[in-house]
VOMARDO-412540 format. One record per residue (C-alpha): x, y, z. Coordinates in steps of 0.001 Angstrom, whole numbers, plus 524288, in hexadecimal, padded with zeros to 5 digits. Each point is the difference from the previous one (the first is absolute). Example, Ala and Ser with C-alpha at 12.3 -4.5 7.8 and 13.67 -1.06 7.14 Angstrom:
residues 2
8300C7EE6C81E78 8055A80D707FD6C 
//
This chain:
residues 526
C9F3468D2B21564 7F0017FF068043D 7FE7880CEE7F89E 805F17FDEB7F427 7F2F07FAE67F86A 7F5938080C80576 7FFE480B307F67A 7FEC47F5097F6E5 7F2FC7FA19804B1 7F99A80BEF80369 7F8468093B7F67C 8012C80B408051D 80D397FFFE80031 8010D800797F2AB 7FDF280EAE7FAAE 80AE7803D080AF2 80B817F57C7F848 7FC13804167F3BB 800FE80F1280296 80D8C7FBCB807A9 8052E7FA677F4FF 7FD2080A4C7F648 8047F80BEB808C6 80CA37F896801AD 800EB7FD617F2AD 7FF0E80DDE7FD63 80803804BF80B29 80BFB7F75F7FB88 7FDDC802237F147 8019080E7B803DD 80C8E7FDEF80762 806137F7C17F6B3 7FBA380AAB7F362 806FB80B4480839 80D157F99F803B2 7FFE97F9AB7EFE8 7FC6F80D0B7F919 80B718056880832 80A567F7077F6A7 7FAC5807C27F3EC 7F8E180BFB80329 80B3280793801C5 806787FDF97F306 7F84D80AD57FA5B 8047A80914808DC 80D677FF8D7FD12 8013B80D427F8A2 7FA2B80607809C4 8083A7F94F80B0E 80B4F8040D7F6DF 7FE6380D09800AB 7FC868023680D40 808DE7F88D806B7 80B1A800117F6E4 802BF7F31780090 80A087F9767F56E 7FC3A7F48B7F7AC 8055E7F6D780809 7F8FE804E480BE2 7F3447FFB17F818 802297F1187FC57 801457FE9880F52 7F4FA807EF80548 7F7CF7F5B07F72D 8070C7F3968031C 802D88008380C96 7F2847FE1580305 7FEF77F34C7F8DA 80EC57FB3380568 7FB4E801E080EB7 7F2F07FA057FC63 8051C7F2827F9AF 80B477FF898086A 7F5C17FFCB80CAF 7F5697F8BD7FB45 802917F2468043C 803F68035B80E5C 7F40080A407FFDF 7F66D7F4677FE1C 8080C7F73A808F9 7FE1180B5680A28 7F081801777FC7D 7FE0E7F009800B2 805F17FF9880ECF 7FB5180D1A8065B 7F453804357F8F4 7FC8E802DD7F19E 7F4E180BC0804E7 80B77805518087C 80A3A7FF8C7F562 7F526806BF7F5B1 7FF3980C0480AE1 80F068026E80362 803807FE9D7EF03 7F44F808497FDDE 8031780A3380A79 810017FEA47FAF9 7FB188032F7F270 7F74380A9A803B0 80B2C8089E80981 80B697FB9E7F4AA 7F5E3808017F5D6 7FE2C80BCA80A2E 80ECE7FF928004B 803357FDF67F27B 7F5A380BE77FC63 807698099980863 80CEC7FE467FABF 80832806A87F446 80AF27F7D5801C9 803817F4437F531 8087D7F7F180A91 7F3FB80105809DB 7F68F7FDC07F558 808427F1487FD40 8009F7FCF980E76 7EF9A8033D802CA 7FD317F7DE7F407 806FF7F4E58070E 7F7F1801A680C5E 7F3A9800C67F7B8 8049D7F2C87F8A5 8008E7F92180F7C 7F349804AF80278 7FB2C7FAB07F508 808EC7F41D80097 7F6727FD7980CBC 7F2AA802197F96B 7FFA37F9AC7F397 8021F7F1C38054A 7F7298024A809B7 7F5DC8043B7F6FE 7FEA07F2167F834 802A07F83A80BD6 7F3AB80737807EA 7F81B7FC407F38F 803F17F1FC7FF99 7FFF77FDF780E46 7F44C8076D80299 7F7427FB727F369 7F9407F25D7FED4 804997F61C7F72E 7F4648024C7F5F3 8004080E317FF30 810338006080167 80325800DD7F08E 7F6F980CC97FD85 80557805EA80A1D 80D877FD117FB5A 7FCBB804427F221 7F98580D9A8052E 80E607FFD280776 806F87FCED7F20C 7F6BC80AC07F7C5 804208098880AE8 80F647FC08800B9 800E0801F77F0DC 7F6B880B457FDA6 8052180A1580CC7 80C79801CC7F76E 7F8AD805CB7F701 7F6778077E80741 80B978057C807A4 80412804EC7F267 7F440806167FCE0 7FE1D8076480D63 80E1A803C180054 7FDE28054C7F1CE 7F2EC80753805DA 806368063F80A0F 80B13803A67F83B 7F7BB80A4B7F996 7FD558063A80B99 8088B7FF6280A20 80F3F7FC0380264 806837F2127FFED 7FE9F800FA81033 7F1097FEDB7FEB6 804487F1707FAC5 804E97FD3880E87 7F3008060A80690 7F7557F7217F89D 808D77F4308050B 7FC6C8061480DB2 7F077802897FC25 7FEAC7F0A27FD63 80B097FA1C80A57 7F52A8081A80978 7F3697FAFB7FAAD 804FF7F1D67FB68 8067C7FF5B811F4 7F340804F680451 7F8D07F5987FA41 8099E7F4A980513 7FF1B8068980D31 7EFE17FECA7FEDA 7FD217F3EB7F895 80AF37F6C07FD36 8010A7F3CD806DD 80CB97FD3080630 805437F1E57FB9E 80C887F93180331 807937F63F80329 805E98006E80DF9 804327F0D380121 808D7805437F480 810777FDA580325 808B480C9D801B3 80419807B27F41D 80A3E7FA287F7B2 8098C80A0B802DD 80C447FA767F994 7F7787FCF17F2E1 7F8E380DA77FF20 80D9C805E7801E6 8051A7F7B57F555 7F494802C37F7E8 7FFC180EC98001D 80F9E8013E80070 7FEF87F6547F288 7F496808767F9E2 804D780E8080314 80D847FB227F8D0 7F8DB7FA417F756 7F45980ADF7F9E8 80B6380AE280735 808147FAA37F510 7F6C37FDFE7F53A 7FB2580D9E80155 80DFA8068C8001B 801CF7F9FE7F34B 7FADB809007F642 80A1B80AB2805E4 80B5A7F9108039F 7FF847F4387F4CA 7FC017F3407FDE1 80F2D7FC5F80095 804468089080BAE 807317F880809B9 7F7A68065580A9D 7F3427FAC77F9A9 806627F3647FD02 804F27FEB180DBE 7F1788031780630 7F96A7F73A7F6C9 8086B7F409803B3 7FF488041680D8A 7F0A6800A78020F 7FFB77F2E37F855 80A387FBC58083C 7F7DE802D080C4B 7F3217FAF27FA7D 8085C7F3017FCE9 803F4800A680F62 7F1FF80300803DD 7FB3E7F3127F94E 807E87F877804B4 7FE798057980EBE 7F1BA7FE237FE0C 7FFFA7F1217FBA7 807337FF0C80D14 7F64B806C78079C 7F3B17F881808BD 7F92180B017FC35 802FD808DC7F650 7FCE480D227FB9A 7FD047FB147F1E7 802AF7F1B37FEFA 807877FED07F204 7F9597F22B7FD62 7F25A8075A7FE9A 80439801E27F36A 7FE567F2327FB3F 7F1BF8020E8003E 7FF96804A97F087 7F3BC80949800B3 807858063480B74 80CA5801C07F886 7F8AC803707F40A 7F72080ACC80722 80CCC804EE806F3 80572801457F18F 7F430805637F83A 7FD7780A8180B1D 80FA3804F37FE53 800987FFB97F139 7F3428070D7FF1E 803A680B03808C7 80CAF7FF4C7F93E 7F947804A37F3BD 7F6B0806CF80507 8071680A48808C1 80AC37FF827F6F2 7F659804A37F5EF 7FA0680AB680753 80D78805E780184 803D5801257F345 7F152802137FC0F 7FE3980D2780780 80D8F805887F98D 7FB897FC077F2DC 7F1CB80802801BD 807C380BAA806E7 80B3B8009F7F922 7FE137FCE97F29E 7F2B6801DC7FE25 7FE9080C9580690 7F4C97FBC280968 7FC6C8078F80BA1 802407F7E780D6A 7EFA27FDDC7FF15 7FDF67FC0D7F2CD 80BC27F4EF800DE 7F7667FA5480AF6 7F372801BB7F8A5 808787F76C7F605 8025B7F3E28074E 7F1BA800BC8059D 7FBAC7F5547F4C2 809187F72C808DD 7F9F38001380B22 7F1B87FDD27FA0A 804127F4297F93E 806497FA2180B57 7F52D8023D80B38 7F5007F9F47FA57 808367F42E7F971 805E67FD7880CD1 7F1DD7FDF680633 7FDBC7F6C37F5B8 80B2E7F81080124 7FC097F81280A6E 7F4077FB527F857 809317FC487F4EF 808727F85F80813 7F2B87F84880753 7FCF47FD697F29C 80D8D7FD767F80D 80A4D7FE4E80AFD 80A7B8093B80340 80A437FBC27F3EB 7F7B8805547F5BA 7FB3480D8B80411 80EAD801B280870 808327FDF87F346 7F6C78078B7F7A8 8001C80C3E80785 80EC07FDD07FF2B 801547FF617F38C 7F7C080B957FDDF 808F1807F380756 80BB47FB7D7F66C 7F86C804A87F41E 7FCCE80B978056F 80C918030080326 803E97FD137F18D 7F4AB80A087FA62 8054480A8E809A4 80D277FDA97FCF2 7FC96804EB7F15B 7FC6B80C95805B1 806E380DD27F8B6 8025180DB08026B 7F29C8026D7F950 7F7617F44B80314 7F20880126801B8 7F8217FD8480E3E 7F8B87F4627F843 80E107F7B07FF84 802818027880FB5 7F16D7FCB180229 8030F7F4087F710 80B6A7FC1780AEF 7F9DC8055B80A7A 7F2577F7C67FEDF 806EC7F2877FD34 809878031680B8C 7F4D28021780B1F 7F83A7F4887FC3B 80CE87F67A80054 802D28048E80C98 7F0FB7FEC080465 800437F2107FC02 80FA67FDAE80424 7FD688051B80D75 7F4BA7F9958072E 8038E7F3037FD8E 810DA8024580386 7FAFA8059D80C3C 7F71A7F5BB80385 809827F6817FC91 809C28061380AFF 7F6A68017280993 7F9E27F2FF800D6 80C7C7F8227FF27 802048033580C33 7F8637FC2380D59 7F7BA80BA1807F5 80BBC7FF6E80A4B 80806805A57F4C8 7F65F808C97F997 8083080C868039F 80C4E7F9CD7FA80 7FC7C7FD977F3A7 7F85380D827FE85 80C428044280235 806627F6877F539 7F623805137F6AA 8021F80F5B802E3 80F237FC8C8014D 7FE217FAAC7F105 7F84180B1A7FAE8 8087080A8A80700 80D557F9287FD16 7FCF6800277F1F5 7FBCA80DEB7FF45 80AB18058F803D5 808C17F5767F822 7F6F9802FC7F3AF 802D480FBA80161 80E9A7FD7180238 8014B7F56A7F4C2 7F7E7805F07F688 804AD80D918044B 80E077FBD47FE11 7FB877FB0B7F188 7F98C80CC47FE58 80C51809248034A 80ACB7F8327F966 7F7657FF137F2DD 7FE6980DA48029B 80BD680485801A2 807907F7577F58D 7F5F5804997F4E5 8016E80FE380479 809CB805D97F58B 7FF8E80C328012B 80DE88060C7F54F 8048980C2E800E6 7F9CD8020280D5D 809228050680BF5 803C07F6B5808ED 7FA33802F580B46 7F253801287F9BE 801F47F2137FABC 801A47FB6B80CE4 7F41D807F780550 7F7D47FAE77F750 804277F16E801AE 7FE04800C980D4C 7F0F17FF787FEC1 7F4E28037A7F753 7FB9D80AE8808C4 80C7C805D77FE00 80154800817F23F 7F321804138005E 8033C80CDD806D4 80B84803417F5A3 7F4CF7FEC77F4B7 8016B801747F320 804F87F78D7F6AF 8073A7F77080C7B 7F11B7FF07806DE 7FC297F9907F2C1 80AA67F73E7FDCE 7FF777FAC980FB5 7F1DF7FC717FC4B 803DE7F73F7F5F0 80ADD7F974808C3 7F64E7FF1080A47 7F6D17F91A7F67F 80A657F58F7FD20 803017FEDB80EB9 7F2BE7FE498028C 7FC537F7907F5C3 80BA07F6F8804BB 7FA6A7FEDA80D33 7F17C7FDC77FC24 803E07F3DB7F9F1 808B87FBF380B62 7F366800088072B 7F7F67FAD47F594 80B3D7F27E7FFE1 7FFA38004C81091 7F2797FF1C7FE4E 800307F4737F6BD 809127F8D580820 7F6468026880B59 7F5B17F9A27F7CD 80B497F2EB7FC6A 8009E7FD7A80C96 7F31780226804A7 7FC1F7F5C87F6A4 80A817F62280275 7FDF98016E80F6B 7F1787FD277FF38 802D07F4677F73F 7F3387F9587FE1D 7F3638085D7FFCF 7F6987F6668087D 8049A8056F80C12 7F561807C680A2F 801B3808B980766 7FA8C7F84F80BE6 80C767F7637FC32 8095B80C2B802EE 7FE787FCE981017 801D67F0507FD40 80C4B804677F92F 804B0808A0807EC 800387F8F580D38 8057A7F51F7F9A1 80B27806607FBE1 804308087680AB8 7FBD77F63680B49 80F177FB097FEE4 8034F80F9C80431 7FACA8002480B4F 7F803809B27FF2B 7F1BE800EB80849 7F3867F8FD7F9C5 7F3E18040C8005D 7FB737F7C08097E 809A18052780935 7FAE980B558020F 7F2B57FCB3800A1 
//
């Protein structure tokens, strides 16, 4: 490849790379904000979806999660796709999906249509978000590779909350549909600027698509999250949830095994015996795990019991965000200095004892206790984040790059919508077991346990004692996070064992370990 070094020997070369990189930097940071905020945004809009549209509870849980089902349940043969064909090409068709599912989405009244467009939106972005990291990592030099990935990380965690706050902003103003139309305003600007400026990378030497093993995989995970979700309506102990639960693991057990067998595999399961790689897979799940399981009971708690307008509850969790985003820029100077371990399991363990301070919250707590979570909470994920996604991305060679993106986005997605269905499902029965409301009618008891929202709309003294129940609930679930979180930071710790390691020693590692699967080296691709 006679090329390949010029750029590297001439000056005045130089300016044009470094512009390069920083446009596509930008461009992918912007794609990967807009199909993220989408998994959150939207919760505050659910009143007004509610009335508009009609929708029942149920639908309302599904208008949110099927978004996050579709997009876990795709990821790993969306970056699969992306490596063989084209990550530029697979960044345009999930962009332009995204963008015509919001045009859709905004132009319907209909609950049932509503679920189904949410879906297509969660393909679309099943397509762009492992595309995004992989583009960075196979576009970026070795040297300037981490701050890109931590600009990546500060943008993955903070876009949740941004889409919060823009949601709430346009909430004042205008309808939930103007939600959508924003999604189409950035899908727009963020595929205009892959069109114009980013580099098309790939690997076309790849083998064909696992077809069998992405089958297996997204069969195993819609049973799976399908199940977990259900949960909070039909019960824990349903034989239908019980049933899908052992199915999906069922089929995950089948796709394991059907991958160990495979020359090349769509995700070969012995990667996992690199520890940083199992122990980023891990940390990135039980993070998103708490942390999208806290934004959902979060927003009701601000809303619902503390009266907030749709704005001001986003204004709330703003302290979040600005503890995370500059923390998470200087996490990879802590770890060039310390070593992953120590800053990792810190910001880990700051996310347990924040959930434990926010779990304390009341009916009439101040703003300075939330802010007391809330700060705590964004700096452990700005020091938990950068290093878990490093750690996934670098055990792997730069034939594999789109993969495991797509590991690390199947992690963080997969335990979002686990963490709102678990912690949900903590939330309701809590909830619903601590609602006594004696000498009430029937029927109203049973309106009011149904939700918050609906005892909320009999008012009175039922509005007043739902809060309370929904305090217990929710105080029940904030410390299910707060223990998921310390087991995250357990294993974290036990996985890295000793503290010497490098990160240069993260490749060594890692194509020791997965040279038995068969999988292409560096070197033969180059």
């Amino acid at each position: 490849m006679p090329t390949m070094p010029t750029p590297q020997v001439v000056p005045a070369t130089a300016p044009a790379r470094a512009v390069r990189h920083n446009l596509v930097l930008a461009i992918t940071c912007l794609a990967l904000g807009t199909v993220v905020a989408a998994m959150a945004s939207l919760n505050v809009a659910l009143p007004d979806l509610a009335r508009e549209t009609h929708a029942s509870q149920t639908q309302l849980s599904w208008i949110i999660d099927a978004y996050s089902l579709v997009f876990a349940a795709l990821l790993l043969p969306a970056g699969a796709l992306g490596d063989r064909f084209g990550r530029r090409k697979a960044l345009i068709a999930g962009l332009a999906l995204f963008g015509g599912g919001s045009v859709a989405a905004a132009c319907t009244t209909d609950p049932d249509a509503l679920i189904a467009l949410r879906g297509v939106l969660g393909v679309g972005a099943a397509m762009v978000m492992p595309a995004t990291l992989s583009t960075i990592t196979g576009t970026f030099p070795r040297a300037q590779r981490a701050r890109a990935v931590s600009v990546w990380a500060a943008v993955a965690g903070a876009s949740a909350i941004v889409g919060i706050f823009a949601t709430g902003s346009l909430l004042e103003a205008w309808s939930w549909r103007s939600v959508f139309l924003l999604n189409v305003v950035l899908a727009a600007m963020a595929l205009t600027g892959t069109v114009l400026f980013v580099p098309e990378s790939a690997d076309s030497d790849q083998p064909r698509l696992d077809v069998v093993g992405a089958l297996l995989a997204t069969v195993g995970l819609v049973a799976l999250v399908y199940s977990v979700i259900e949960a909070p309506t039909r019960g824990w102990g349903d034989p239908l949830t019980l049933t899908g639960i052992a199915a999906g693991l069922l089929v995950l057990a089948g796709f394991v095994l059907f991958e160990l067998r495979r020359r090349h595999p769509l995700l070969d399961p012995r990667l996992f015996r690199n520890r940083r790689f199992a122990a980023g897979s891990l940390s990135i799940m039980l993070q998103f795990f708490v942390f999208f399981g806290f934004i959902f009971v979060m927003m009701q708690y601000l809303q619902l019991v503390r009266s907030d307008s749709a704005l001001m509850a986003a204004v709330t969790m703003f302290p979040m965000a600005l503890a995370m985003i500059p923390v998470t820029r200087l996490t990879p100077k802590l770890v060039a200095r310390f070593g992953a371990r120590g800053p990792w399991v810190t910001g880990l363990v700051a996310v347990a004892l924040a959930m434990g301070v926010l779990s304390r919250l009341g009916t009439t707590s101040s703003y300075w206790l939330i802010s007391a979570g809330l700060v705590p909470l964004g700096m452990g994920m700005g020091l938990a984040m950068t290093p878990a996604t490093t750690a996934i991305t670098d055990a792997l060679p730069r034939a594999l790059q789109n993969v495991g993106s797509a590991m690390n986005d199947l992690s963080r997605e997969l335990g979002g919508a686990l963490g709102i269905a678990v912690l949900g499902s903590l939330l309701s029965a809590a909830y619903r077991s601590h609602l006594s409301l004696p000498g009430a009618p029937e029927h109203v008891t049973d309106i009011a346990r149904s939700s918050l929202a609906a005892a909320s709309a009999i008012g009175g003294p039922v509005a007043d004692r739902a809060r309370t129940a929904f305090i217990d609930g929710m105080q029940l679930a904030l410390l299910g996070a707060a223990f998921a979180a310390g087991v995250a930071a357990v294993a974290v710790a036990l996985l890295l064992g000793r503290a010497g390691a490098e990160p240069g020693e993260l490749v060594d590692e890692a194509e020791d370990e997965v040279s038995g699967a068969r999988i292409p080296q560096p070197a033969d691709v180059g």
